[in-house]
One Martini backbone bead per residue (centre of mass of N, CA, C, O) as a GRO file, in nm:
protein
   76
    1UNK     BB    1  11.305 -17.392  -4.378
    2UNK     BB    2  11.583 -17.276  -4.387
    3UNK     BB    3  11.622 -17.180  -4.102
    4UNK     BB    4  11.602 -17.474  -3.976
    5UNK     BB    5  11.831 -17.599  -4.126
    6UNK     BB    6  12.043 -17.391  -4.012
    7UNK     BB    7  12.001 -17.476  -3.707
    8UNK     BB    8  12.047 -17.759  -3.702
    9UNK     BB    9  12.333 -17.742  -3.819
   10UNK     BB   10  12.425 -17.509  -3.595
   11UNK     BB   11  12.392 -17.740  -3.349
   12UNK     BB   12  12.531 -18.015  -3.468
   13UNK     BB   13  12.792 -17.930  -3.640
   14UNK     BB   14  12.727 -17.915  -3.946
   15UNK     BB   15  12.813 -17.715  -4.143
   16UNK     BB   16  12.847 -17.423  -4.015
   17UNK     BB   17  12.896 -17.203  -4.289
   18UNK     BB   18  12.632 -17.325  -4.421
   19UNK     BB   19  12.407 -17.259  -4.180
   20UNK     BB   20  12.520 -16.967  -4.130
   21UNK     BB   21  12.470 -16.876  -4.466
   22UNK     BB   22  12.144 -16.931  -4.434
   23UNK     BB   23  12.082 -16.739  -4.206
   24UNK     BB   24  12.183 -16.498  -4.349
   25UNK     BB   25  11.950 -16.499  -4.557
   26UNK     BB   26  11.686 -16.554  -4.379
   27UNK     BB   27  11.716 -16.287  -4.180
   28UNK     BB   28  11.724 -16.072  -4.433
   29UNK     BB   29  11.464 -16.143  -4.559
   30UNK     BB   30  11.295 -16.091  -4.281
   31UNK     BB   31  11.401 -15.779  -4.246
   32UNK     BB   32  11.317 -15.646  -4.544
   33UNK     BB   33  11.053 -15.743  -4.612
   34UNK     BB   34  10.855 -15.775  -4.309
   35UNK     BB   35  10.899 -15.588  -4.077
   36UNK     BB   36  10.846 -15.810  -3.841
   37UNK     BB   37  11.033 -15.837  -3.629
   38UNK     BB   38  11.301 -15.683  -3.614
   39UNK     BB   39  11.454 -15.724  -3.322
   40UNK     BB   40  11.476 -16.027  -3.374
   41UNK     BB   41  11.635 -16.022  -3.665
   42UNK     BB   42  11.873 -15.878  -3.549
   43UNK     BB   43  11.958 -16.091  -3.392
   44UNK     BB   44  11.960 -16.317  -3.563
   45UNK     BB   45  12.200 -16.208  -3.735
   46UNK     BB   46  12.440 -16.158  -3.531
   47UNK     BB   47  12.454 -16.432  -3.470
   48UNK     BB   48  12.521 -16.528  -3.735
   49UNK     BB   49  12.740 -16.408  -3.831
   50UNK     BB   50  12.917 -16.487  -3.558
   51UNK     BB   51  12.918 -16.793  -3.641
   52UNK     BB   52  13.091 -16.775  -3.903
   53UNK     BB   53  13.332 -16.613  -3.803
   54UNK     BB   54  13.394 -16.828  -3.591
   55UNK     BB   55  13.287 -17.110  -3.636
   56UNK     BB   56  13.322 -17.411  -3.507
   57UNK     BB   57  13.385 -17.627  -3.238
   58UNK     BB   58  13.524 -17.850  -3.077
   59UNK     BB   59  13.252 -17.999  -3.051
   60UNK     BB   60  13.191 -18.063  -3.303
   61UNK     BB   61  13.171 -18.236  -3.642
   62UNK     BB   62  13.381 -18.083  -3.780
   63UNK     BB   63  13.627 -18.150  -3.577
   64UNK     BB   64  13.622 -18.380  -3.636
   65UNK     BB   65  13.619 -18.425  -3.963
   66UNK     BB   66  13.825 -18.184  -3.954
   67UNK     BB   67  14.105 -18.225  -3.829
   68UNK     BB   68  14.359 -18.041  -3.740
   69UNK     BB   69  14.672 -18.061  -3.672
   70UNK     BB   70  14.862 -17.998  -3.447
   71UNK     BB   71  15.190 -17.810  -3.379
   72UNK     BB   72  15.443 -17.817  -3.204
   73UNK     BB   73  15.769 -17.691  -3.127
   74UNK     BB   74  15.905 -17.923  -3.018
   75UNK     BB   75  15.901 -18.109  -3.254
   76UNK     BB   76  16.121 -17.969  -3.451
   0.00000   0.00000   0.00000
């Protein structure tokens, strides 16, 4: 469950932070726990850090809700 709500998360783009930190921490846990699967959860870690790393895209809801204004040189 944790994993589904993570993958919603960064997938429509808001709190992608922490849909990123619930997916590492939710494909840690099938990493070590279960054995099972081991090529497909390393890939989806690394996913999942690289997404934390990165943050939002331009087009995410967080990039809405939390738009930082840019301020160019010409401007001052």
């Amino acid at each position: 469950m944790i994993g589904i709500a993570a993958g919603l998360l960064m997938l429509i783009g808001l709190w992608t932070n922490v849909g990123s930190a619930l997916a590492v921490i939710s494909q840690s846990w099938t990493l070590f726990v279960s054995g099972i699967m081991l090529q497909k959860a390393i890939l989806l870690l690394s996913i999942s850090v690289a997404i934390a790393m990165l943050g939002p895209g331009a087009w995410s809801i967080d990039s809405l809700l939390f738009w930082r204004h840019k301020r160019d040189i010409s401007d001052s």
